[in-house]
PDB file of N, CA, C, O and CB in Angstrom:
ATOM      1  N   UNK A   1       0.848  -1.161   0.000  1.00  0.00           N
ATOM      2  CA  UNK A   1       0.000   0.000   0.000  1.00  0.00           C
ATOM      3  C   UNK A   1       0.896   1.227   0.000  1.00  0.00           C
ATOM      4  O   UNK A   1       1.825   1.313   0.803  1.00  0.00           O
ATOM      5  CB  UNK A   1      -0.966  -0.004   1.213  1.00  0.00           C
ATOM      6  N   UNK A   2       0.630   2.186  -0.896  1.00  0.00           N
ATOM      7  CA  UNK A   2       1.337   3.514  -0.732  1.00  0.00           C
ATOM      8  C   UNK A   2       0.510   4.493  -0.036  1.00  0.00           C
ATOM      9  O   UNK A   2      -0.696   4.677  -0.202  1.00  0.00           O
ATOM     10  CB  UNK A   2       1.741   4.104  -2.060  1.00  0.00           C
ATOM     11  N   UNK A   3       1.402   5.181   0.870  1.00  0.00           N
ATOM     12  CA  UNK A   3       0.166   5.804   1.884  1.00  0.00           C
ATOM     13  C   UNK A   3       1.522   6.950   2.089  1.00  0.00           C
ATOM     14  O   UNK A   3       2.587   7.083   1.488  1.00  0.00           O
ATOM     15  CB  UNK A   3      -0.667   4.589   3.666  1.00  0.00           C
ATOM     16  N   UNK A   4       0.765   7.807   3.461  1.00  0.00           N
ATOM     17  CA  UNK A   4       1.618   8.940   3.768  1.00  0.00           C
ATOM     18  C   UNK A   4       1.364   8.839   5.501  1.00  0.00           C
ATOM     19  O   UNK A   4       0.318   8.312   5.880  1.00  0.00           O
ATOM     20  CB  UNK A   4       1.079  10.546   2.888  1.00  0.00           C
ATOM     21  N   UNK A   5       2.145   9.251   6.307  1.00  0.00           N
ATOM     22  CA  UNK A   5       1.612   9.279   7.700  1.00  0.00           C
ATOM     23  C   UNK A   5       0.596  10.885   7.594  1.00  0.00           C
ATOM     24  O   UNK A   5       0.779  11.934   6.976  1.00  0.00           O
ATOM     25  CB  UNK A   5       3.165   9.285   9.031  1.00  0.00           C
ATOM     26  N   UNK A   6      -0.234  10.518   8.305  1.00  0.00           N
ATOM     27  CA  UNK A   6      -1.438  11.757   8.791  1.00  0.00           C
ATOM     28  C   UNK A   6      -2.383  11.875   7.919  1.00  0.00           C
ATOM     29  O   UNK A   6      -3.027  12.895   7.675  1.00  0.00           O
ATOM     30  CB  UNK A   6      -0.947  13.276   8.939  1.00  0.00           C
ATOM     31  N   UNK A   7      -2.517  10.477   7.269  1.00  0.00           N
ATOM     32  CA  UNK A   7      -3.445  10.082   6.152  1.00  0.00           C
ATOM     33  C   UNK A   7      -4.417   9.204   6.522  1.00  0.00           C
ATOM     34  O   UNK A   7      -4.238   7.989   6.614  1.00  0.00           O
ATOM     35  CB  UNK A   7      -2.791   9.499   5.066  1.00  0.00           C
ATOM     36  N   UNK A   8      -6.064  10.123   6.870  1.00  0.00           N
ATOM     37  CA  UNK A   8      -7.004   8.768   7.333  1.00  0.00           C
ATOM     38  C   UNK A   8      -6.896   8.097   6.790  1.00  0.00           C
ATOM     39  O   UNK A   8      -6.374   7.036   7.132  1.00  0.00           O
ATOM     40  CB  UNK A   8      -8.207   8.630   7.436  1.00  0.00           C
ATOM     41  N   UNK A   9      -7.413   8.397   5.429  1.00  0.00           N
ATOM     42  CA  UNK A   9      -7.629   6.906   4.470  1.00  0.00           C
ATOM     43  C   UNK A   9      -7.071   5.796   4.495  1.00  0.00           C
ATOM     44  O   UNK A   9      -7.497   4.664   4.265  1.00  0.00           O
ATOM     45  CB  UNK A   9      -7.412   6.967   3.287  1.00  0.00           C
ATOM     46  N   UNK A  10      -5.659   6.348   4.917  1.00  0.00           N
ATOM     47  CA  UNK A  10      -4.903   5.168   4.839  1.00  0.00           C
ATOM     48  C   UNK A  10      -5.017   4.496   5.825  1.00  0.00           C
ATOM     49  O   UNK A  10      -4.948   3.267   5.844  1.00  0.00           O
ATOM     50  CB  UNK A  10      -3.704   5.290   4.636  1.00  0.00           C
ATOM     51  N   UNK A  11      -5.259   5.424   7.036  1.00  0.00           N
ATOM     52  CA  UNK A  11      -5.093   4.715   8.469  1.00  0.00           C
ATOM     53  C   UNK A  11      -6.587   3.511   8.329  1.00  0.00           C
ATOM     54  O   UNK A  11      -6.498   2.353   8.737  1.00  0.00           O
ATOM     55  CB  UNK A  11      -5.254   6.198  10.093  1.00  0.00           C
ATOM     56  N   UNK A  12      -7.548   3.935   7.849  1.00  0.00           N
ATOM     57  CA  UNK A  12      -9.105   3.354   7.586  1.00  0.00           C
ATOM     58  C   UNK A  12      -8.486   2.086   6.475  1.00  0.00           C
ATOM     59  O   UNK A  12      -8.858   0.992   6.900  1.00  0.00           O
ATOM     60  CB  UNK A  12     -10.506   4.812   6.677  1.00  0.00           C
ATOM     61  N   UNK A  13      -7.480   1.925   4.919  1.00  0.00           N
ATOM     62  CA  UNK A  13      -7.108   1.046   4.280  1.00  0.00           C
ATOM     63  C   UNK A  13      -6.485  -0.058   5.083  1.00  0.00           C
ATOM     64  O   UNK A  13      -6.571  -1.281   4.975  1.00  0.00           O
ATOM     65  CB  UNK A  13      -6.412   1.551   3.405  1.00  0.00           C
ATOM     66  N   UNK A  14      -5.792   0.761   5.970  1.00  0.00           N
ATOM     67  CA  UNK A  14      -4.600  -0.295   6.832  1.00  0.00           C
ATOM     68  C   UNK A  14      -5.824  -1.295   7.911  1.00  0.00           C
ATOM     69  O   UNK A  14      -5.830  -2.477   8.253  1.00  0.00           O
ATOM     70  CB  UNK A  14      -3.098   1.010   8.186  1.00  0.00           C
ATOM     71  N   UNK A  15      -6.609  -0.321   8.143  1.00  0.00           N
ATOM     72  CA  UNK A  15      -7.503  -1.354   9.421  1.00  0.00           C
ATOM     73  C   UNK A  15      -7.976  -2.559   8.700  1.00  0.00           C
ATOM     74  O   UNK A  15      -7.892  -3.674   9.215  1.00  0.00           O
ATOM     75  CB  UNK A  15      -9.087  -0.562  10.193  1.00  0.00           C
ATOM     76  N   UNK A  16      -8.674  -2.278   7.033  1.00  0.00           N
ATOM     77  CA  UNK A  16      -9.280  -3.314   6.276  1.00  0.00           C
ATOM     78  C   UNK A  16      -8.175  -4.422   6.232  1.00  0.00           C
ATOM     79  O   UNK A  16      -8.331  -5.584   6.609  1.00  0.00           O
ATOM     80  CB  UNK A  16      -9.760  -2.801   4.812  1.00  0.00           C
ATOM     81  N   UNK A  17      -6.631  -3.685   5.525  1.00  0.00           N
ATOM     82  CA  UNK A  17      -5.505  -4.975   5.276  1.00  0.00           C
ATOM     83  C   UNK A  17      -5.742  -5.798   6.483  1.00  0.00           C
ATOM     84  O   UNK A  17      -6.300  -6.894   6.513  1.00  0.00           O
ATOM     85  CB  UNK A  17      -3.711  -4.506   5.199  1.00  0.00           C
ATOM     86  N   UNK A  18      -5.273  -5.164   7.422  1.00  0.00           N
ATOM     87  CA  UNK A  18      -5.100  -6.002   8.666  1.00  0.00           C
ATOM     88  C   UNK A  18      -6.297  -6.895   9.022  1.00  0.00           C
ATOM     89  O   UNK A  18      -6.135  -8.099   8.819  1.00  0.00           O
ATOM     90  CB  UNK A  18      -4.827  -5.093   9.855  1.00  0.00           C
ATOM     91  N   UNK A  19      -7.124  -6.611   9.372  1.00  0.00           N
ATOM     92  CA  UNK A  19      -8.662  -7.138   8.964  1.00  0.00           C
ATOM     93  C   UNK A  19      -8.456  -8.479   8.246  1.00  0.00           C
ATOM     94  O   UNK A  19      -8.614  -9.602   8.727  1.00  0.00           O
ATOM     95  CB  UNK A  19      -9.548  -6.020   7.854  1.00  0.00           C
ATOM     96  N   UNK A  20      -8.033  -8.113   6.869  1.00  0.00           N
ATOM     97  CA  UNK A  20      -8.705  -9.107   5.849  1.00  0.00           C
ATOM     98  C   UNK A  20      -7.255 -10.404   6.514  1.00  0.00           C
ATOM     99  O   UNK A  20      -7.563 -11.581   6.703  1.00  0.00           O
ATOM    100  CB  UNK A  20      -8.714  -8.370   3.562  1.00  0.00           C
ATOM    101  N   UNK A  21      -5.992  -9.969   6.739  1.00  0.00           N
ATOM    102  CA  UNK A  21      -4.663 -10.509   6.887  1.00  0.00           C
ATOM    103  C   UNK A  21      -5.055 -11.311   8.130  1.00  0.00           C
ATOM    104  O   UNK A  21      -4.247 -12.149   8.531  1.00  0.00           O
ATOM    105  CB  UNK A  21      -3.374  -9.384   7.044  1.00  0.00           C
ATOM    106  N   UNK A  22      -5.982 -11.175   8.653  1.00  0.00           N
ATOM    107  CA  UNK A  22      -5.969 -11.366  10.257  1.00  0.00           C
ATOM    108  C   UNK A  22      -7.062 -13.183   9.962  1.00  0.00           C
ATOM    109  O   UNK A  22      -7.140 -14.080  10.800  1.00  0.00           O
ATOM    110  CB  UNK A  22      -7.101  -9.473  11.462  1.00  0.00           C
ATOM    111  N   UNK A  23      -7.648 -13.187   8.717  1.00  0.00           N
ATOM    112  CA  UNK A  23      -8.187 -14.063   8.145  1.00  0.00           C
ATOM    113  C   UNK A  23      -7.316 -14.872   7.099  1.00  0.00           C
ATOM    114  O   UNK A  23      -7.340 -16.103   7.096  1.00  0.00           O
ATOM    115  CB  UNK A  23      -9.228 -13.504   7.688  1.00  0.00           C
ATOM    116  N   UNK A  24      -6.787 -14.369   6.486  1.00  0.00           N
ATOM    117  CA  UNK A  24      -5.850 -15.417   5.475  1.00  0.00           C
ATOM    118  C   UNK A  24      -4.568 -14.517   5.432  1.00  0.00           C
ATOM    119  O   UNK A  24      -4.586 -13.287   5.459  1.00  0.00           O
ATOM    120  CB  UNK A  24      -6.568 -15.768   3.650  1.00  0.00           C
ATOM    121  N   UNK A  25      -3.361 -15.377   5.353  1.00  0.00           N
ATOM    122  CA  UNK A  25      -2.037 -14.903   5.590  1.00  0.00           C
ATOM    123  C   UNK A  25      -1.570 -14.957   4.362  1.00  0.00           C
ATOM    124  O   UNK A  25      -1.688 -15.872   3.547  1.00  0.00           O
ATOM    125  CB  UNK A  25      -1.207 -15.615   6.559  1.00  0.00           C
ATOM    126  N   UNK A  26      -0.752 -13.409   4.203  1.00  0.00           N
ATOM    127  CA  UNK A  26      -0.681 -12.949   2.781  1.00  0.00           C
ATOM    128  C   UNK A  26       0.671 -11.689   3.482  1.00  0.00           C
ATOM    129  O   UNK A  26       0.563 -11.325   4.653  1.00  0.00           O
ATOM    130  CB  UNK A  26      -2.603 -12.220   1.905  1.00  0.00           C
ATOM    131  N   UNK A  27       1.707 -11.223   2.700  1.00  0.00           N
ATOM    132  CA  UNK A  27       2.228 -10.060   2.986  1.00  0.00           C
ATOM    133  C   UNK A  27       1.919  -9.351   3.099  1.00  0.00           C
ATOM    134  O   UNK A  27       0.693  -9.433   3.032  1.00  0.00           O
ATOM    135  CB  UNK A  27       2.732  -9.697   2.664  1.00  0.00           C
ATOM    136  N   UNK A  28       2.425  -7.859   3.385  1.00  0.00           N
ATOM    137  CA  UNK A  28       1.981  -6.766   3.855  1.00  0.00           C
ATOM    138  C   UNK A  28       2.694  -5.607   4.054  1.00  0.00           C
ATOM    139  O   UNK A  28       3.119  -5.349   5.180  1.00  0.00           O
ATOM    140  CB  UNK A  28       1.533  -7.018   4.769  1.00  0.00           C
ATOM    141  N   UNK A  29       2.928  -4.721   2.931  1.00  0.00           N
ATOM    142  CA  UNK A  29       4.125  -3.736   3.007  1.00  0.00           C
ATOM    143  C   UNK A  29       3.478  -2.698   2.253  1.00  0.00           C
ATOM    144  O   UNK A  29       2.715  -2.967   1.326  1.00  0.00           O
ATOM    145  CB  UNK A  29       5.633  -4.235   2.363  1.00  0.00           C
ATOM    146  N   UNK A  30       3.785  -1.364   2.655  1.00  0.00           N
ATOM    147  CA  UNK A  30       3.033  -0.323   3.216  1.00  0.00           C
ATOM    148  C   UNK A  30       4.250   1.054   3.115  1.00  0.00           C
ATOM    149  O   UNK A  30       4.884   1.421   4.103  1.00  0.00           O
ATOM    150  CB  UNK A  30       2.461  -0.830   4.931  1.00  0.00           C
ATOM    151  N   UNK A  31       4.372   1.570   1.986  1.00  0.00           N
ATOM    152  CA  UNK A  31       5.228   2.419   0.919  1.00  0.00           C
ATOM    153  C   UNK A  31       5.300   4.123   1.451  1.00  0.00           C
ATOM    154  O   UNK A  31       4.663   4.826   0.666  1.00  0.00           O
ATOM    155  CB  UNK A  31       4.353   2.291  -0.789  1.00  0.00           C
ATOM    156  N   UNK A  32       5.714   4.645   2.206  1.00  0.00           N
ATOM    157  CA  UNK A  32       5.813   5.994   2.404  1.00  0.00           C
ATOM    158  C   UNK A  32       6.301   6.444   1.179  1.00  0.00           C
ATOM    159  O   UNK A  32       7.352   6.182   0.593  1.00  0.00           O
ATOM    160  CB  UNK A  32       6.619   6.391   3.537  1.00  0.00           C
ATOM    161  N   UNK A  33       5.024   7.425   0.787  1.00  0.00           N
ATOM    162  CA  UNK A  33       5.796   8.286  -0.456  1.00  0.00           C
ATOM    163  C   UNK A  33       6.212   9.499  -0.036  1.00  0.00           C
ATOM    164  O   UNK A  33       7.171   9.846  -0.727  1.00  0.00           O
ATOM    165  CB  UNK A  33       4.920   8.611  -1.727  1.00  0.00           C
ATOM    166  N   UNK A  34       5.961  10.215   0.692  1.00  0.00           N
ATOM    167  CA  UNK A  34       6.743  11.374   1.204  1.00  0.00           C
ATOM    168  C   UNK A  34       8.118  11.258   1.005  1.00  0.00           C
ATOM    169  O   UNK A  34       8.900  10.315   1.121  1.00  0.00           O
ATOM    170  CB  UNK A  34       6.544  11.594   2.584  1.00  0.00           C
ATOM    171  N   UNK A  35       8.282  12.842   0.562  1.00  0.00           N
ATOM    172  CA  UNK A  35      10.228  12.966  -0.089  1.00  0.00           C
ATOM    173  C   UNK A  35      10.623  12.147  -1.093  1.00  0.00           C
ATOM    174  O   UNK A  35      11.814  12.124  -1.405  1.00  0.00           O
ATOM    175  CB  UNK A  35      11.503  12.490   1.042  1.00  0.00           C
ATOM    176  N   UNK A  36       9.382  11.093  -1.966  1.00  0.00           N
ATOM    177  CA  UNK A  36       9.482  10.446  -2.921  1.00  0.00           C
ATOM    178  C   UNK A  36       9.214  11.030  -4.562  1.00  0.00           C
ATOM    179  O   UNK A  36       8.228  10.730  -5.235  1.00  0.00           O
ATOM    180  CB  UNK A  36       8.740   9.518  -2.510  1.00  0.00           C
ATOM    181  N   UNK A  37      10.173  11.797  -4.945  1.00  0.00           N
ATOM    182  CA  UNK A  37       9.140  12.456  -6.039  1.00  0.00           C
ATOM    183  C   UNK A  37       8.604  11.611  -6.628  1.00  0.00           C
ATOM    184  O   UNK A  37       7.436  11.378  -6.318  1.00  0.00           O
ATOM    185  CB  UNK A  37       9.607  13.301  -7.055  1.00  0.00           C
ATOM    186  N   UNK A  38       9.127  10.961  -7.516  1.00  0.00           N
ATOM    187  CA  UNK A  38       8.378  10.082  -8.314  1.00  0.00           C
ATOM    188  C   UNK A  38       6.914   9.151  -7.274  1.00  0.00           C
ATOM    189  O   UNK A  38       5.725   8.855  -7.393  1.00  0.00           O
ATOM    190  CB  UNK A  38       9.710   8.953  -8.985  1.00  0.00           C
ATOM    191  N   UNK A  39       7.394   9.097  -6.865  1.00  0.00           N
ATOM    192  CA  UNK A  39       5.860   8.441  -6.144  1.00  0.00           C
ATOM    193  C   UNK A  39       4.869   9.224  -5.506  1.00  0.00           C
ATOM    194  O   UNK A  39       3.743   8.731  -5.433  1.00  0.00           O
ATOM    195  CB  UNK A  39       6.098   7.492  -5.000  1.00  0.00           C
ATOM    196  N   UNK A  40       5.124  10.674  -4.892  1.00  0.00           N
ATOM    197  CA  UNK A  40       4.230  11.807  -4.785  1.00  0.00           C
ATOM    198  C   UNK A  40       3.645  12.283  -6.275  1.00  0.00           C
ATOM    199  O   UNK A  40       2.616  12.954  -6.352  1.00  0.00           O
ATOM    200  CB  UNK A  40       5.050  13.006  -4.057  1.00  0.00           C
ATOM    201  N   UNK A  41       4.365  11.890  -7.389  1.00  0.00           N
ATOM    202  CA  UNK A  41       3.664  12.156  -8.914  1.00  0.00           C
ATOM    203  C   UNK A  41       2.728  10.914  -9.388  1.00  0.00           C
ATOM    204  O   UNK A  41       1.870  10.979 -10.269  1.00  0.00           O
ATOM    205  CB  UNK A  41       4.950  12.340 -10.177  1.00  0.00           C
ATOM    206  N   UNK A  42       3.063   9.800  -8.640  1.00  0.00           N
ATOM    207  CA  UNK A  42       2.230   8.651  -9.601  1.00  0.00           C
ATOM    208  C   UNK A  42       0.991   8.648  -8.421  1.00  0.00           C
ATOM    209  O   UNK A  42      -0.136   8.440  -8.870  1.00  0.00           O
ATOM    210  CB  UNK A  42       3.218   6.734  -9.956  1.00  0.00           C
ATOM    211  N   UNK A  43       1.114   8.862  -6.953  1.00  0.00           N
ATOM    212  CA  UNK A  43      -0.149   8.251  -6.178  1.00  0.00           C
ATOM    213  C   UNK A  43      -0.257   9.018  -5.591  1.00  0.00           C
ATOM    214  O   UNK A  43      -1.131   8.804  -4.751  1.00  0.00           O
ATOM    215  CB  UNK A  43      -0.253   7.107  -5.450  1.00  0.00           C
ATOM    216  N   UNK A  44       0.503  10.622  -5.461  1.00  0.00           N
ATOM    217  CA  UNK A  44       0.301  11.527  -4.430  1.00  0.00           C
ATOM    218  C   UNK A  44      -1.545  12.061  -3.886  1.00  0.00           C
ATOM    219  O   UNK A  44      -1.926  12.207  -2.724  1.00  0.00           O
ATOM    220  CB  UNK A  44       1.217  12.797  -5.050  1.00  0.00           C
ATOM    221  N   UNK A  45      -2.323  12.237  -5.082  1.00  0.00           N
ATOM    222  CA  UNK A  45      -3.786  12.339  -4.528  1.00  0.00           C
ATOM    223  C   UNK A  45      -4.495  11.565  -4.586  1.00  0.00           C
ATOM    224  O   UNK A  45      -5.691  11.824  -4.462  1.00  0.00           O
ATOM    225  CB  UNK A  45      -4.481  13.094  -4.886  1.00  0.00           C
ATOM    226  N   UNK A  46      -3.910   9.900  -4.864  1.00  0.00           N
ATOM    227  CA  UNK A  46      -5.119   8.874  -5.393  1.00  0.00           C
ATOM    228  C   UNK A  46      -4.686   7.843  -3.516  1.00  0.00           C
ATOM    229  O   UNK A  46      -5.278   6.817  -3.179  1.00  0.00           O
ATOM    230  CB  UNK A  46      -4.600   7.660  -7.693  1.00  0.00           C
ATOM    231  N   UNK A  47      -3.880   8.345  -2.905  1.00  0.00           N
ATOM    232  CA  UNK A  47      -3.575   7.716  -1.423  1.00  0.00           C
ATOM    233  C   UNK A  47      -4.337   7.427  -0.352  1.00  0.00           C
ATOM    234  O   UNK A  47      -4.538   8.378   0.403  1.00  0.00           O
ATOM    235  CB  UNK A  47      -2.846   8.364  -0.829  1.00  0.00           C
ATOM    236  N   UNK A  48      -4.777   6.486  -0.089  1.00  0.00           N
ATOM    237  CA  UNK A  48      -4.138   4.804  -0.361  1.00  0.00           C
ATOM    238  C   UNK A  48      -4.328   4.052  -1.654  1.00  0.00           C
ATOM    239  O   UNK A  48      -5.339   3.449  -2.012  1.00  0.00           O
ATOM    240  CB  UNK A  48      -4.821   3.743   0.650  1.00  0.00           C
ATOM    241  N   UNK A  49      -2.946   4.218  -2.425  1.00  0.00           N
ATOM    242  CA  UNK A  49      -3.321   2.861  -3.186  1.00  0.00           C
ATOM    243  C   UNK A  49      -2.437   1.576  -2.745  1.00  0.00           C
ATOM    244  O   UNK A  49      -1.319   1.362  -2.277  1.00  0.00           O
ATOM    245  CB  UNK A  49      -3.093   3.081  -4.838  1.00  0.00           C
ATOM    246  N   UNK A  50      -3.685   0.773  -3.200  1.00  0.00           N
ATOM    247  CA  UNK A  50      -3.356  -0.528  -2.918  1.00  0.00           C
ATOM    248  C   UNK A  50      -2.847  -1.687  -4.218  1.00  0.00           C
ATOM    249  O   UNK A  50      -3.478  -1.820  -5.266  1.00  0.00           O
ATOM    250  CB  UNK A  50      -4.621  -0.973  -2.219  1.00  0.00           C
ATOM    251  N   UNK A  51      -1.721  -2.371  -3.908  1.00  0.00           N
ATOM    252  CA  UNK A  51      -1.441  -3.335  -5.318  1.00  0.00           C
ATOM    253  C   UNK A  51      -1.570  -4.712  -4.846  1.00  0.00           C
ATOM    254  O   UNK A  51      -1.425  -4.913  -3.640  1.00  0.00           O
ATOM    255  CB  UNK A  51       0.185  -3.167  -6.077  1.00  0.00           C
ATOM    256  N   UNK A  52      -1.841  -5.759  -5.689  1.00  0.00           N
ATOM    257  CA  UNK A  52      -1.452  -6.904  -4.938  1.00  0.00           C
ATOM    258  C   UNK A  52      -0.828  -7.661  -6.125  1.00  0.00           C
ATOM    259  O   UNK A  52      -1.540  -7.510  -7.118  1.00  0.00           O
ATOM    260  CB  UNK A  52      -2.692  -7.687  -4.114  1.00  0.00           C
ATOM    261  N   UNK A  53      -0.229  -8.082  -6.261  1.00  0.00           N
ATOM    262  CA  UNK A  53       0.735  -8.989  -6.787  1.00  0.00           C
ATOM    263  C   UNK A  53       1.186  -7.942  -8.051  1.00  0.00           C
ATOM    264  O   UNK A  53       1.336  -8.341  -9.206  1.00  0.00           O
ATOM    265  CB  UNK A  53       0.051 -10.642  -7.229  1.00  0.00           C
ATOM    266  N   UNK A  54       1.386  -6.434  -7.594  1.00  0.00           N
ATOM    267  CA  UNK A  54       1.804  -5.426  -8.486  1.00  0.00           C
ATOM    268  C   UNK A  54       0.753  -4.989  -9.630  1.00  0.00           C
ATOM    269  O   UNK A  54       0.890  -4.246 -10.603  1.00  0.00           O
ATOM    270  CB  UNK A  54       3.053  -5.916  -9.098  1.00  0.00           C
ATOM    271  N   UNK A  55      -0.335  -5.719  -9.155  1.00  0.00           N
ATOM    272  CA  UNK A  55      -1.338  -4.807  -9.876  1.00  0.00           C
ATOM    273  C   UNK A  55      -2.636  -4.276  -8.935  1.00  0.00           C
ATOM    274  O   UNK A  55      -3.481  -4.837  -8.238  1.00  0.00           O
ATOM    275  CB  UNK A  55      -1.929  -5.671 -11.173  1.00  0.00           C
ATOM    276  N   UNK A  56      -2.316  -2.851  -9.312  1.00  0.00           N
ATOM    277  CA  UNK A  56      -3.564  -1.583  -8.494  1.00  0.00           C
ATOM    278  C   UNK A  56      -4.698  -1.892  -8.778  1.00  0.00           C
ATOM    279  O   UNK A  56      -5.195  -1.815  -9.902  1.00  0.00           O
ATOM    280  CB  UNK A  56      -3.597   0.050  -8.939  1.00  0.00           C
ATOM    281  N   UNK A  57      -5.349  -2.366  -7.546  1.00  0.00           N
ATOM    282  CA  UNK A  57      -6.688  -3.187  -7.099  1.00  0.00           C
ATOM    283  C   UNK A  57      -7.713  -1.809  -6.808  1.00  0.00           C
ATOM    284  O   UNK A  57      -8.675  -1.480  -7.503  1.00  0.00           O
ATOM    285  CB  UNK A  57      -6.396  -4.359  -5.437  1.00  0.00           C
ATOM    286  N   UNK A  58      -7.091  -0.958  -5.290  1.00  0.00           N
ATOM    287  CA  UNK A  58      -7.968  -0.310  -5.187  1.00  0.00           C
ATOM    288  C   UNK A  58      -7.002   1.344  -5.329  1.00  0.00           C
ATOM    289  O   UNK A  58      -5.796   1.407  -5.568  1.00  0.00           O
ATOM    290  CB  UNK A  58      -8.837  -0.821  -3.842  1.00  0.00           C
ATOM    291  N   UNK A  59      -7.955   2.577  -5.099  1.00  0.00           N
ATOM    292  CA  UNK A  59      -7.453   3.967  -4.370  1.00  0.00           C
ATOM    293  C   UNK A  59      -8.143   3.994  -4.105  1.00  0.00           C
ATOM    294  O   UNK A  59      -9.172   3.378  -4.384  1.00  0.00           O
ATOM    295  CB  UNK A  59      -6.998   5.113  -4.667  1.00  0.00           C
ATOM    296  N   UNK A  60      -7.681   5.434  -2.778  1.00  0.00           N
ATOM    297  CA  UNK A  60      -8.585   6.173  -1.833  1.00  0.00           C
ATOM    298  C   UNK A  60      -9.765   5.118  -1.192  1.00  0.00           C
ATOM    299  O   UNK A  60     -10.486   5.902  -0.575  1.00  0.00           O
ATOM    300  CB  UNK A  60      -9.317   7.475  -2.707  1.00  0.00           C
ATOM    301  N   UNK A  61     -10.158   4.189  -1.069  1.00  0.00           N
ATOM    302  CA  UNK A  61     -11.211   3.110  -0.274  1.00  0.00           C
ATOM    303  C   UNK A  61     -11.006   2.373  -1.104  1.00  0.00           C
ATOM    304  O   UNK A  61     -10.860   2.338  -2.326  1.00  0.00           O
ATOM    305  CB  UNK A  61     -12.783   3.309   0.045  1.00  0.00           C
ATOM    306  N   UNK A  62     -11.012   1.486   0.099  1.00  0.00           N
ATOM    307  CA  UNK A  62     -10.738  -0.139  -0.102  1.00  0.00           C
ATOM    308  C   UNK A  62     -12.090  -1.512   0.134  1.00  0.00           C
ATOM    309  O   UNK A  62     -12.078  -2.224   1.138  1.00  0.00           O
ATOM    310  CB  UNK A  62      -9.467  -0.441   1.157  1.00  0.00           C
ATOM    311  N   UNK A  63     -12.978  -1.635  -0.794  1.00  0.00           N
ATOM    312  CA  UNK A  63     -13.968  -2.690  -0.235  1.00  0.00           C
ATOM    313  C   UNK A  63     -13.633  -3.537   0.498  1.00  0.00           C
ATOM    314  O   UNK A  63     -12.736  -3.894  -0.266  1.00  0.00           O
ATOM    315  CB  UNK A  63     -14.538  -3.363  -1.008  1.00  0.00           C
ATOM    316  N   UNK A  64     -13.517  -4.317   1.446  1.00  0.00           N
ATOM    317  CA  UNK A  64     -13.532  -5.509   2.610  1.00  0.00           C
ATOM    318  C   UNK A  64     -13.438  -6.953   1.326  1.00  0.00           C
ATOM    319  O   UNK A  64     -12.508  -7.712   1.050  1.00  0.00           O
ATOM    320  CB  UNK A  64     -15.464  -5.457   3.887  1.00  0.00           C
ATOM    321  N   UNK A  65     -14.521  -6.870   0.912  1.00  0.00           N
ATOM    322  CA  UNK A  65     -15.283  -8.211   0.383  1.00  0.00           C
ATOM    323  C   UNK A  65     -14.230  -8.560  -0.811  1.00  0.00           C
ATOM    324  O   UNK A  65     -13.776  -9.683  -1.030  1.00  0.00           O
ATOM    325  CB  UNK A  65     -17.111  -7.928  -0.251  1.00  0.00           C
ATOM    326  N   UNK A  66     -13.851  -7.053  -1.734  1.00  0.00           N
ATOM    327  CA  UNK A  66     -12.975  -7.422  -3.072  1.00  0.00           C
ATOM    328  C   UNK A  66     -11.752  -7.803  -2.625  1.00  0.00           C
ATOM    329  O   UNK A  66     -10.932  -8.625  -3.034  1.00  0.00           O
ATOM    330  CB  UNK A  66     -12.746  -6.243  -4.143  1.00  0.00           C
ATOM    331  N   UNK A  67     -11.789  -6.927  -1.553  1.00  0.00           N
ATOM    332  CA  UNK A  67     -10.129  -7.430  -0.883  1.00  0.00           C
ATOM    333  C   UNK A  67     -10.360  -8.838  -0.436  1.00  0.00           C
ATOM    334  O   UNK A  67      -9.438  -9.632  -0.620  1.00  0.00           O
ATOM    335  CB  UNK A  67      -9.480  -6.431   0.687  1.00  0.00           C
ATOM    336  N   UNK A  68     -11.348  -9.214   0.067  1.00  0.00           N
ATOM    337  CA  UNK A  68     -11.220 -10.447   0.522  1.00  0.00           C
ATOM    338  C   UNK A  68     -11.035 -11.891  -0.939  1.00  0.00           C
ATOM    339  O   UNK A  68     -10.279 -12.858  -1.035  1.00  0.00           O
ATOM    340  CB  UNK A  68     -12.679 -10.524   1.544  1.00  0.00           C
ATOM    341  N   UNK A  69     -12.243 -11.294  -1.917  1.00  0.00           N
ATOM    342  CA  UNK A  69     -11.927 -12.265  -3.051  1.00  0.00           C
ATOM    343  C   UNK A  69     -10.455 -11.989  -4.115  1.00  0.00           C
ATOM    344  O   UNK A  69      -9.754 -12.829  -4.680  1.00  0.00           O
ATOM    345  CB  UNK A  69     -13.328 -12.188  -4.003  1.00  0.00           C
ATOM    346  N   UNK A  70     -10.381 -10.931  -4.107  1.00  0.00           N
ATOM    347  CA  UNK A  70      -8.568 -11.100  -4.654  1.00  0.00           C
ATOM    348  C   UNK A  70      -7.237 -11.614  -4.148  1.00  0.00           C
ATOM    349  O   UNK A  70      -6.167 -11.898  -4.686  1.00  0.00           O
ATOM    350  CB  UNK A  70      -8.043  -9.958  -4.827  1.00  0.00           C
ATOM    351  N   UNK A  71      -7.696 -11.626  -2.935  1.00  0.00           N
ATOM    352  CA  UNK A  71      -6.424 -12.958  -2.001  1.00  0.00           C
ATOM    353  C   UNK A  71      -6.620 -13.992  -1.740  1.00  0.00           C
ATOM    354  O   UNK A  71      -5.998 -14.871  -1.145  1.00  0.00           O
ATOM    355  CB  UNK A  71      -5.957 -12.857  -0.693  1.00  0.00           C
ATOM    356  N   UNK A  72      -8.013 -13.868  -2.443  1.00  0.00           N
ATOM    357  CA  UNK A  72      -8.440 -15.851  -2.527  1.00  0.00           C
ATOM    358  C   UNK A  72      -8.357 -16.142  -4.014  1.00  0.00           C
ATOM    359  O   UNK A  72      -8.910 -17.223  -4.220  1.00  0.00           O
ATOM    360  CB  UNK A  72     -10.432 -16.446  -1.940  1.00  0.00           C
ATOM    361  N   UNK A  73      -7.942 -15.669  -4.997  1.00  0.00           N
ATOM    362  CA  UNK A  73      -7.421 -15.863  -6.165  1.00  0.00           C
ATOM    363  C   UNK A  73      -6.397 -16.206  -6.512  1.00  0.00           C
ATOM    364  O   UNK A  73      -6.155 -16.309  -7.715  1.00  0.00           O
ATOM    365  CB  UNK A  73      -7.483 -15.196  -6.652  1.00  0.00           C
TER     366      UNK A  73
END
C-alpha cells in the first residue's frame, strides 16, 4: 500500500488490510511516499493505493469483500 503518515484513508485502508490478513495470511508492506518524487507524482492524490501482486486493485477506499476475493485468487 502507498500511503503517507497523517493520512485517514490510509489509516481506515490499513484497518481493512489487517482485517482481511488477520483471516488469510498474505504479505503486507506499506510504501511511504513522502520525499518520494516520483511516487508523490504517480499516487500523491489517489492515497491509499493498494497493489497486490503489483497490480492496483484499489485507491482512496478499499472494499472488505474485493479485498477479501482477490487474495483468494
Amino acid at each position: 500500500m502507498y500511503s503517507r503518515p497523517g493520512c485517514g484513508l490510509c489509516d481506515e485502508a490499513r484497518d481493512v488490510i489487517l482485517a482481511a490478513r488477520a483471516r488469510a495470511s498474505f504479505d503486507f508492506d506499506e510504501v511511504d511516499i513522502t520525499d518520494k518524487d516520483a511516487l508523490e507524482l504517480e499516487y500523491g492524490i489517489r492515497i491509499p493505493v493498494v497493489l497486490i501482486d503489483g497490480e492496483e486493485l484499489f485507491e482512496i477506499r478499499i472494499d472488505a469483500r474485493e479485498l477479501d476475493a482477490a487474495i483468494a485468487s
